[in-house]
C-alpha positions in Angstrom: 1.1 -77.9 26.9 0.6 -75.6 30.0 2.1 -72.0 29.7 5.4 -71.8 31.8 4.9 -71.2 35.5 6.9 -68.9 37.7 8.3 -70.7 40.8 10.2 -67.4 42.7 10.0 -63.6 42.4 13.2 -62.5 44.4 13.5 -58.8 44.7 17.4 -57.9 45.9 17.8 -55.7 48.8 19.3 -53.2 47.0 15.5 -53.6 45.5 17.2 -52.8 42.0 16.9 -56.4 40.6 13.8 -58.7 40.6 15.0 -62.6 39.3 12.3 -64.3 38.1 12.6 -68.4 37.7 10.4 -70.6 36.1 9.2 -74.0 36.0 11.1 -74.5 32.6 14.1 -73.7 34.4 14.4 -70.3 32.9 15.4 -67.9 35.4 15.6 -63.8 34.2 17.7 -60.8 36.2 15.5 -57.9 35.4 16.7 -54.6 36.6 13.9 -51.8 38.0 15.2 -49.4 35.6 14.2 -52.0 32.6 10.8 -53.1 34.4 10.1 -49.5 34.7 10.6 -48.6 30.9 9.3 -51.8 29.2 6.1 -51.3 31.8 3.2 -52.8 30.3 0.7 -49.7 31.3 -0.8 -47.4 28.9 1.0 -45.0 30.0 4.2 -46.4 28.5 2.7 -48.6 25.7 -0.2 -46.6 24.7 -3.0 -47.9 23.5 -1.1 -48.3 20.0 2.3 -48.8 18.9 1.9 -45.3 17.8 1.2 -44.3 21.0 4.0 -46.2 23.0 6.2 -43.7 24.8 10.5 -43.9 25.4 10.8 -43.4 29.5 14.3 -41.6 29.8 15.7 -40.1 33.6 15.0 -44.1 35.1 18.2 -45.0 35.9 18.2 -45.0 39.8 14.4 -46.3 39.8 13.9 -48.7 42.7 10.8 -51.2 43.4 8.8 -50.5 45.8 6.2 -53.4 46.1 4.9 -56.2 44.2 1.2 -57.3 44.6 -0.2 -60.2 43.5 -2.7 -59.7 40.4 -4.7 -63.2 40.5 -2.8 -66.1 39.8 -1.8 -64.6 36.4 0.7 -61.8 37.1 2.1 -59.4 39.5 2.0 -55.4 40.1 4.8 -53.6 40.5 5.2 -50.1 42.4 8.5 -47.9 41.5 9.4 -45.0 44.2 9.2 -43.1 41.4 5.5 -43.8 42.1 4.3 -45.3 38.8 2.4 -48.4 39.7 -0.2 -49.3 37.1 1.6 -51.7 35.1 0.4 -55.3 35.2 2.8 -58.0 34.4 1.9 -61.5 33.4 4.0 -64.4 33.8 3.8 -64.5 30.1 5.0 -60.8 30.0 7.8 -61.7 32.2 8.9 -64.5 30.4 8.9 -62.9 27.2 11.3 -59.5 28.2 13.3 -61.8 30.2 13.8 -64.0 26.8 14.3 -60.7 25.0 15.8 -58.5 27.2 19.2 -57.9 25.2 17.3 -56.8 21.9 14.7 -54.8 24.0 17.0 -53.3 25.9 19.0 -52.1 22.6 16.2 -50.7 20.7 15.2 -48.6 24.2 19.0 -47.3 23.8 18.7 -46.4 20.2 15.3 -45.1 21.1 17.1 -43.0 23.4 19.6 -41.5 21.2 17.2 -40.8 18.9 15.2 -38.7 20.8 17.6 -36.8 22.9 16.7 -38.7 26.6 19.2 -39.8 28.6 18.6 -42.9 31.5 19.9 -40.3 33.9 17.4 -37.8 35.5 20.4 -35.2 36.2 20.6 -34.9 32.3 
């Protein structure tokens, strides 16, 4: 069975929200500030779980472009000018699935290390 197949990538014009629906009808509101933290660059992931890193001060992150990456995935650019995380479709699909849990543990993961989503902190 073929892997699930985005059919639209709408950024809103307040470019704080990408929706991303698929062929499975599956369709995922992912805010900047979550794209920006769960990026899948080594700079945030590491190159172990080890290494992964907790992004605080993200809260007013916006999007600032999308490129294609092949037919596999898309690029996104924050204005806070990180843009080397690649997302797959599969990527996608899976922290739209999982956003609620992931979104938790990056709160604990917060608390526990002093960061706050706000820059002004």
């Amino acid at each position: 069975m073929p892997e699930p197949w985005p059919t639209e990538l709408r950024l809103s014009k307040d470019k704080r929200t990408l929706t991303v629906s698929f062929d499975t009808g599956e369709s995922y509101a992912l805010s900047a500030e979550y794209l920006r933290v769960v990026s899948p660059s080594a700079e945030v992931q590491g190159h172990s779980p080890e290494q992964r890193v907790t992004v605080g001060g993200k809260e007013d992150v916006k999007v600032a472009r999308i490129d294609p990456v092949g037919n596999y995935a898309v690029k996104i650019g924050f204005d806070d000018r990180h843009d080397t995380g690649i997302y797959s479709w599969g990527y996608l699909r899976r922290i739209g699935r999982e956003q609620d849990e992931i979104w938790a543990q990056y709160l604990r993961e917060l608390e526990e290390k002093g960061l706050s989503r706000s820059r002004r902190r």
